[in-house]
C-alpha distance (Angstrom), angle and dihedral (degrees) to the residues before:
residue distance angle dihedral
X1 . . .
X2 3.92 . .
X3 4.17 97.3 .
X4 3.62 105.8 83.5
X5 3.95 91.7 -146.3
X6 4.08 86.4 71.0
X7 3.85 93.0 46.8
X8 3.46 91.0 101.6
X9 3.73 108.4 38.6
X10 3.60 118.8 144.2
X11 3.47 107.7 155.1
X12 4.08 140.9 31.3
X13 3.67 125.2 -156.2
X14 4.26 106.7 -148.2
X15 4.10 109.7 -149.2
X16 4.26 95.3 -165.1
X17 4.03 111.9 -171.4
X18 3.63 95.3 -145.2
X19 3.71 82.3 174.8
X20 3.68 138.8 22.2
X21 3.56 99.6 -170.1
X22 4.16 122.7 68.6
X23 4.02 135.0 -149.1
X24 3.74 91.7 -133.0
X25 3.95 137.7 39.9
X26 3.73 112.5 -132.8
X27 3.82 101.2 -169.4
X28 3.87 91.5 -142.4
X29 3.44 92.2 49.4
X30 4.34 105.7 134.0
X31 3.97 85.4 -156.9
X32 3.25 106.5 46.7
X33 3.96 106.9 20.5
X34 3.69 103.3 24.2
X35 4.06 133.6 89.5
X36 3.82 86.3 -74.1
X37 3.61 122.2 89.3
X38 3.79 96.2 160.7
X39 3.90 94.8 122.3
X40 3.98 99.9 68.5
X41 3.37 81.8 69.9
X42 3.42 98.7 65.8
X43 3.96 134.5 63.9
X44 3.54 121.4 -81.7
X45 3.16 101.9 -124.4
X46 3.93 131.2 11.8
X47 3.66 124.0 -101.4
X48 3.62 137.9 -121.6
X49 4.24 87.1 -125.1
X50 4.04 87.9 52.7
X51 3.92 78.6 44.7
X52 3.41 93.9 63.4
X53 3.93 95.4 37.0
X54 3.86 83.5 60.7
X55 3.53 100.8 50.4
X56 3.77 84.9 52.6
X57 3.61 95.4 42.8
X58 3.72 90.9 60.4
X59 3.70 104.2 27.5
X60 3.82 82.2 61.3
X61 4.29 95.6 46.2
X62 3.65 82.5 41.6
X63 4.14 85.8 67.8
X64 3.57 98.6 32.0
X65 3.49 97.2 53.7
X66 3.64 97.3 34.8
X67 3.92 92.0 -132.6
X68 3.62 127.7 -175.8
X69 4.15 105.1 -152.9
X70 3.73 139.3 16.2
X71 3.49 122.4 -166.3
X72 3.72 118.8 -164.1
X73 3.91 118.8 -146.5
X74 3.41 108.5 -168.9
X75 3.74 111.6 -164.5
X76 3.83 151.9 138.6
X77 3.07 158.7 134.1
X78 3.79 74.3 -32.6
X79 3.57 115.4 -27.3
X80 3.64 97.7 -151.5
X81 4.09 94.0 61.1
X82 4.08 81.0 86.8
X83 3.99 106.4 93.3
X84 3.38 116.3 -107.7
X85 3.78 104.2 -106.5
X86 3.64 90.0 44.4
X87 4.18 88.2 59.6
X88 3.90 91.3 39.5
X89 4.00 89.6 48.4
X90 4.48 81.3 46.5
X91 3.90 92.3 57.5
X92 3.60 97.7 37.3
X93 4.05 87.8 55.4
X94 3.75 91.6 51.9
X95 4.02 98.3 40.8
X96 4.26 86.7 53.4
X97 3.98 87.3 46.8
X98 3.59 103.9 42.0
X99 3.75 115.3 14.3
X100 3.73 91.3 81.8
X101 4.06 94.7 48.3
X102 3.84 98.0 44.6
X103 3.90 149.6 -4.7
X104 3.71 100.0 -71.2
X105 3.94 123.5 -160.7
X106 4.25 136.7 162.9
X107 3.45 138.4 -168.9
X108 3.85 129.9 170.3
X109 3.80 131.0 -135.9
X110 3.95 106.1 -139.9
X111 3.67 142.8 157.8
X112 3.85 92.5 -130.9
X113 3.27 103.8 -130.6
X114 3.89 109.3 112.6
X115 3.97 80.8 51.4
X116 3.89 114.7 143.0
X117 3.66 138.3 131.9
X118 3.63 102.0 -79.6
X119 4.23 88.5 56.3
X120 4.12 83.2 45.8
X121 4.07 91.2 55.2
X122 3.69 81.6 50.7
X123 3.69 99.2 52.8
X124 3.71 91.3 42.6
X125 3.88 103.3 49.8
X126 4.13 88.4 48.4
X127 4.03 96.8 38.4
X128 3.74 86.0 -129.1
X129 4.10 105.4 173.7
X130 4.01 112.5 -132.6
X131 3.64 123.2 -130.1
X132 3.90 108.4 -179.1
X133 3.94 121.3 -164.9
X134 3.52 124.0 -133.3
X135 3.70 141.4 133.0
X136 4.38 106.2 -142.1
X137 3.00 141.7 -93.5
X138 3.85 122.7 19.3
X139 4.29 91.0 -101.9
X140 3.83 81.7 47.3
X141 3.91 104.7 39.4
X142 3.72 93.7 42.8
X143 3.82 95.8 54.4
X144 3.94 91.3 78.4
X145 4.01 107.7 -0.7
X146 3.97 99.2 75.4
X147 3.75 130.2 138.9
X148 3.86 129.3 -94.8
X149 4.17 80.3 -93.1
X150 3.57 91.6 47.3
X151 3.86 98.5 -102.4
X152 3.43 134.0 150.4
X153 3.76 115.3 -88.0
X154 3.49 101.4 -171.4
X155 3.80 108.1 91.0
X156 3.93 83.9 50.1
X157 3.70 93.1 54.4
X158 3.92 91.8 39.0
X159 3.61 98.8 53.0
X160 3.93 88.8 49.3
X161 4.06 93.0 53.8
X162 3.87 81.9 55.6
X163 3.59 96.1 56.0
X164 3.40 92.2 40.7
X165 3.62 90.9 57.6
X166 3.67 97.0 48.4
X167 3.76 78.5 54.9
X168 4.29 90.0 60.0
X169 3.54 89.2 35.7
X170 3.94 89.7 58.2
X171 3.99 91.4 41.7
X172 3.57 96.6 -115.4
X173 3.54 103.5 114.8
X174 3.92 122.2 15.8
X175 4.04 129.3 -100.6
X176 4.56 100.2 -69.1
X177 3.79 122.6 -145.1
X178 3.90 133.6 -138.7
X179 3.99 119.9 -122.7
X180 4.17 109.0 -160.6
X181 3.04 130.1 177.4
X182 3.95 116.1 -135.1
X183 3.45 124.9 -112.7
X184 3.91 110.9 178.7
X185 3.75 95.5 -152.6
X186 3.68 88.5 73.4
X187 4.20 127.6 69.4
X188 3.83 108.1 -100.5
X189 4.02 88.1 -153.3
X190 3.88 90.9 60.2
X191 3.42 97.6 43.7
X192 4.21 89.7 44.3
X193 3.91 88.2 47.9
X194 4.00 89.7 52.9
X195 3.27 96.0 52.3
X196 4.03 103.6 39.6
X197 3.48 101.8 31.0
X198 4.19 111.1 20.2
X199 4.56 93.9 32.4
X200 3.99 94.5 31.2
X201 3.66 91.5 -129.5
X202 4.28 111.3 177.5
X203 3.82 91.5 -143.5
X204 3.90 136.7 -6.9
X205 4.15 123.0 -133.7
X206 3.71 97.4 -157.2
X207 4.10 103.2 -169.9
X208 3.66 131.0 -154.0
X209 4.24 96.4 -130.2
X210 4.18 114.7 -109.5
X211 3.73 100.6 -90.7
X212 4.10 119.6 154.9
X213 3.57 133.6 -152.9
X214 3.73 88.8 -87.2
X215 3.91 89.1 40.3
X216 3.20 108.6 60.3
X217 3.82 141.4 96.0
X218 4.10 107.0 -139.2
X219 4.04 88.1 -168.4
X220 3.92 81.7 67.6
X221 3.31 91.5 71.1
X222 3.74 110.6 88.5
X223 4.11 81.5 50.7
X224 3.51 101.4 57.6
X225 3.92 89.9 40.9
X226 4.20 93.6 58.8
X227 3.79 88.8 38.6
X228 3.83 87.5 58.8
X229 3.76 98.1 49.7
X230 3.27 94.4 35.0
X231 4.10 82.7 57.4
X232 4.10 86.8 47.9
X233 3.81 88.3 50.3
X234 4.08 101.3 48.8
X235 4.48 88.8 41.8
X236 3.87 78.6 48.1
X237 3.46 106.2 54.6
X238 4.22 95.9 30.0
X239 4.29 79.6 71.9
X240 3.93 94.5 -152.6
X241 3.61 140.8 126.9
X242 3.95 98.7 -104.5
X243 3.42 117.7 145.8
X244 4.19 112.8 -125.4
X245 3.64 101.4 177.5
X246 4.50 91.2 -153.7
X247 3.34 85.9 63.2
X248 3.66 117.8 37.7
X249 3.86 81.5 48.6
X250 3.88 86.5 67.9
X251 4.13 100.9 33.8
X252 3.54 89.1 60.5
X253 3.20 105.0 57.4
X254 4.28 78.6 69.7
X255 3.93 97.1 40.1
X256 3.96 123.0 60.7
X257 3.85 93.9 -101.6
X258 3.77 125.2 98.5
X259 3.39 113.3 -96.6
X260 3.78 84.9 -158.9
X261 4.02 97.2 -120.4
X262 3.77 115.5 127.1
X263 3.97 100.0 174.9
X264 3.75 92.6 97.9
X265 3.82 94.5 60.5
X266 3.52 94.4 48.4
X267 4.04 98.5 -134.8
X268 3.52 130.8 75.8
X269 3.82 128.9 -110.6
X270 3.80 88.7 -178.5
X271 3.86 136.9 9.8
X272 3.71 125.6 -168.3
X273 3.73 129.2 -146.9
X274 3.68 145.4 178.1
X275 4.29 128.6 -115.5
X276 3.65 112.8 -157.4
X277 3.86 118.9 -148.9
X278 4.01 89.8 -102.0
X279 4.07 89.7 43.4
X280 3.74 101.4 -96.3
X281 3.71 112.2 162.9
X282 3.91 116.0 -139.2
X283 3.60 146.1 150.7
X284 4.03 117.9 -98.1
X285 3.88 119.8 -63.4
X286 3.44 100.1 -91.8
X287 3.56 102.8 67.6
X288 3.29 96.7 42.5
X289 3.70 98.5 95.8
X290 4.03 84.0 44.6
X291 4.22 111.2 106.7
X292 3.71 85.5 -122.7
X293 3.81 95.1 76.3
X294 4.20 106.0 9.6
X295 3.22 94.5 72.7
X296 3.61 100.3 58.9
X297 3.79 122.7 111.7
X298 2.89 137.6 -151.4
X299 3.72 94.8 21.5
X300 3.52 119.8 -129.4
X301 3.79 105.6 -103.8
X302 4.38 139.0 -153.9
X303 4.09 80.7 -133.8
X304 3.94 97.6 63.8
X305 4.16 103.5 9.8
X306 3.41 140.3 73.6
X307 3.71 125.2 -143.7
X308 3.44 92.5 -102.6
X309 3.85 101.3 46.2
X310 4.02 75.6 57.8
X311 3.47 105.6 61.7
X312 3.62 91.7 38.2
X313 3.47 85.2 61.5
X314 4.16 107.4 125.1
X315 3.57 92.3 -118.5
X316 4.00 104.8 38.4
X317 3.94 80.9 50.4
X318 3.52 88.9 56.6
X319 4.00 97.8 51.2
X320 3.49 89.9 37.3
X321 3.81 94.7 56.4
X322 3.73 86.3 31.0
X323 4.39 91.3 52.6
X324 4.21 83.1 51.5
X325 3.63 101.6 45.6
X326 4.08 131.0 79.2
X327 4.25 105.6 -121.8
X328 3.40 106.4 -113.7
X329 3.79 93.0 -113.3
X330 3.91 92.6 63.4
X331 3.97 92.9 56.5
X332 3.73 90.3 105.6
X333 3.37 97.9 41.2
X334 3.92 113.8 114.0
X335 4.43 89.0 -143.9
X336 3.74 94.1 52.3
X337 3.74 95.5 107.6
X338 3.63 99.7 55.3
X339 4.39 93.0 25.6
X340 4.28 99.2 45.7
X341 3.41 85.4 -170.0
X342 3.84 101.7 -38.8
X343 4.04 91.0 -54.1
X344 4.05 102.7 -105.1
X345 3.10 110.8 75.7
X346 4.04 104.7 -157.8
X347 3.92 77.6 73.1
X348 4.41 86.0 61.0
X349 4.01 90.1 48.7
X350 3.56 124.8 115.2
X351 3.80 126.3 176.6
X352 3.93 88.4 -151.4
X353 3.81 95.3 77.5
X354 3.61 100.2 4.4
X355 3.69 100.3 -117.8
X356 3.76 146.7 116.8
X357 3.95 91.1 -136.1
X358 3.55 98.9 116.3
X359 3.85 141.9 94.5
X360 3.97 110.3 -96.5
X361 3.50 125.0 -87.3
X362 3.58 84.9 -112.3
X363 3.41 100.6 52.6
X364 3.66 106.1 130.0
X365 3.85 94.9 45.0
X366 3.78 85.4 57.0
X367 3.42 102.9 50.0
X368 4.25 89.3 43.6
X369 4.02 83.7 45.1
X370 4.06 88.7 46.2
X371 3.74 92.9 58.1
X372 3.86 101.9 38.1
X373 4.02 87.2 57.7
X374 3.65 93.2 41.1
X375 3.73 91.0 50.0
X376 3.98 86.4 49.6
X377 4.09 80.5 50.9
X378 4.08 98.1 51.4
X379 3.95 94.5 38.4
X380 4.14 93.6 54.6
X381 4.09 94.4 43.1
X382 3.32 110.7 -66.1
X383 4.15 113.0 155.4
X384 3.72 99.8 -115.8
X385 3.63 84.9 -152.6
X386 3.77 96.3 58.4
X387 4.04 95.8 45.9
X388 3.76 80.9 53.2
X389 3.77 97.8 49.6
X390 3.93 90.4 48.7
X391 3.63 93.7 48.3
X392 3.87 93.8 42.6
X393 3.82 106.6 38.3
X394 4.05 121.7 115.2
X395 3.41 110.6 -126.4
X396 3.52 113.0 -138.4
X397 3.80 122.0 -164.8
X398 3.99 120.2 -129.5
């Protein structure tokens, strides 16, 4: 590949819209309910000739790139709107094109409520991992996740986590995590102990919400800073092996695992990308309300492109390069080896000049969260020298 940033790709992670339409209307919701109305142009639901097209699409990037894995998101609107032969015909088209050329794996982002057996059988004859959205508790949940008729969605959602995890419990499917989005009115320990201790949940991605530079309220700041510690301190104290995505992200970076950023190296091992239900390629969701990608047309597309047309594309080049570079503001900072800017890059974007060179949003809470766990890190052992050397180094690009 002639970009240097793709030199090292190994691995591609597929976002398919099997649906562009959802059960539920969560008023924050940058899809649905945001400045982007992009998806009522497309079709509801994806079909078996864009199927094919996909399978194609990626059996052929599979050879050109020489990639190792693929792993399939299948999501939404709500993913399991599709009929159930219609998704078991999907994954039985991708495991014949792709299981013989690289390690193949799926999971699905879904609300859980049109969980039942038949969707568990699924799950459990293609190993597909299980992400289920929801906020908290019911007070919580139902303050933005209500139906089209303004109903709670809770009980819905709750009574498909439990038959989900009579599912794990009966080794059919393997242990499911919760994605939430934060809001820093609420008490991060209750909404940590519902989900680990009173749902069963194997690991918890708490997310900052999508706000830009333009966005976002600064005096919000001090909120979302004690909600994250306060997070750090509850996970701390509980002593178990949950999975909280905010902050394994950061303890890596002092441990020998991955913490799974690649902005420091400046090349990718793995890019992710998004396949609408009519085979538009795009970046994820969250930037696609961002000037960097909305205003591109005609989108590039499964039907005509390769992959690698795609991420040539000028403007996926320039997130890409953009996602795996430090913005020129953090330079000085003393977190900007294990931070890269704050790591999602809708939170860098400002309409003013168009670009994702900026500090996050979130900056501040970052840097304040930074310190408190690497404080935790230096008072229970931690070489001062090595926390020093990874915050420190020069990167240097092969």
């Amino acid at each position: 590949m002639k970009n240097a940033i793709y030199s090292e790709l190994e691995a591609i992670e597929v976002i398919i819209k099997c649906t562009e339409r959802c059960n539920i209307n969560c008023s924050y919701c940058y899809y649905f309910n945001g400045n982007n109305k992009e998806y009522e142009q497309y079709p509801k639901v994806v079909s078996p000739e864009t199927v094919d097209q996909i399978c194609r699409f990626l059996s052929e990037a599979a050879d050109e790139l020489n990639l190792k894995a693929i792993q399939i998101d299948f999501h939404g609107g709500e993913p399991m709107m599709m009929k159930k032969d219609q998704f078991e015909s999907m994954c039985n088209k991708l495991v014949d094109a792709l299981q013989d050329k690289v390690r193949l794996s799926f999971a699905i982002q879904t609300n859980a409520t049109l969980v039942d057996d038949d969707w568990i059988e699924i799950f459990s004859k293609f190993n597909i991992g299980v992400g289920v959205s929801l906020d908290g508790p019911k007070h919580i949940n139902d303050m933005y996740r209500l139906d089209h008729k303004g109903r709670s969605t809770y009980e819905k959602t709750a009574n498909g986590v439990k038959q989900l995890q009579a599912a794990v419990a009966a080794e059919k499917i393997e242990p499911i995590s919760v994605l939430s989005v934060i809001d820093p009115k609420y008490n991060a320990t209750e909404m940590y102990n519902h989900f680990i201790h009173e749902m069963k949940f194997w690991g918890a991605d708490f997310l900052l919400p999508d706000f830009t530079k333009e966005t976002f309220d600064y005096q919000d700041i001090p909120a979302y800073t004690e909600f994250l510690k306060e997070l750090f301190d509850v996970w701390k104290a509980d002593f178990n092996t949950n999975r909280i995505r905010i902050i394994d992200s950061f303890l890596g970076h002092f441990s020998e695992s991955d913490s799974g950023y690649a902005f420091s190296t400046g090349k990718a091992k793995a890019v992710a990308f998004v396949i609408q239900s009519n085979g538009d390629l795009g970046p994820d969701d969250t930037l696609r309300s961002t000037g960097a990608w909305k205003n591109v047309n005609p989108r590039p597309n499964i039907y005509q492109h390769s992959l690698v047309e795609y991420l040539h594309h000028p403007a996926i080049l320039y997130l890409e390069e953009a996602a795996h570079k430090i913005p020129d503001e953090c330079s000085e900072c003393c977190w900007k080896n294990v931070c890269g800017g704050g790591g999602i890059l809708a939170h860098q974007y400002s309409e003013k000049d168009n670009s994702c060179n900026h500090a996050s949003v979130y900056c501040d809470s970052l840097q304040e969260f930074y310190a408190y766990l690497t404080s935790f890190l230096i008072d229970n052992g931690l070489n001062i020298e090595k926390v020093e050397s990874i915050l420190f180094e020069e990167k240097v690009e092969a």
